[in-house]
C-alpha positions, 0 to 999 in steps of 0.5 A, a space after each residue: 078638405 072638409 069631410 063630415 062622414 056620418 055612421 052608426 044608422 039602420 033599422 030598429 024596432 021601436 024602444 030600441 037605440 041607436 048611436 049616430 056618429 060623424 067623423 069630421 076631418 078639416 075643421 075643429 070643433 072650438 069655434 063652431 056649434 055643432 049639430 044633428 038635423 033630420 028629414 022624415 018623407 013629406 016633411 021639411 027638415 028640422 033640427 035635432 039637436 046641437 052642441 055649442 062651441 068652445 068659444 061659447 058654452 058647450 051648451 045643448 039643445 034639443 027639439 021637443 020631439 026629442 028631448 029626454 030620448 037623445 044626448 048629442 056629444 063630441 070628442 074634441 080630441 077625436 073630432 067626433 060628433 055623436 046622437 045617442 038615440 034611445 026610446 025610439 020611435 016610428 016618428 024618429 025614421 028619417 034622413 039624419 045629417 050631421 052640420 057644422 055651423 060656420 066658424 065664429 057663429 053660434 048655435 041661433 044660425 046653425 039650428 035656423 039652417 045656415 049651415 058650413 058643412 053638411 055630411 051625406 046623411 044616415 038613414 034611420 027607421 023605426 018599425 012598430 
């Protein structure tokens, strides 16, 4: 069964970090990009970040509101995906999600929403 169990949210006063982790059993990463996606209250959710698979590059992408601040990673060995987020802030605090695209797509679908897996989320805030 697959299983996508994120960890590592909480609160932070702005400029401070926080590292993301989601554990992922019953699937590997070398076919499928991974990503990070986020909810704010009142906002639609929008992807954050995402790593391509194997099969493709292992390239990254960032949204702009993000780029320079977090690093998305994974251990392949260990089947973990991870979001080193630095320099936070309040706009950063949402519901942050971990996704597994479907095997054999590439980053485009992931990062446009069609999702395989969805993890149950972390909550991440960001005070002033």
């Amino acid at each position: 069964q697959v299983q996508l169990v994120e960890s590592g949210g909480g609160s932070v006063q702005a400029g401070g970090s926080l590292r993301l982790s989601c554990a992922v059993s019953g699937l590997t990463f070398s076919s499928r990009c991974m990503g990070w996606f986020r909810q704010a209250p009142g906002k639609e959710r929008e992807g954050v970040a995402v790593i391509a698979s194997d099969k493709s590059d292992g390239s990254t992408t960032y949204a702009d509101s993000v780029n320079l601040r977090f690093t998305i990673s994974k251990d392949k060995d260990k089947n973990t995906l991870f979001l080193q987020m630095n320099s936070l802030e309040p706009e950063d605090t949402a519901m942050y999600y971990c996704a597994a695209g479907r095997a054999y797509y590439d980053c485009p679908e992931l990062w446009r929403g069609d999702v395989d897996y969805w993890g149950r989320g972390v909550q991440v805030t960001v005070s002033s």
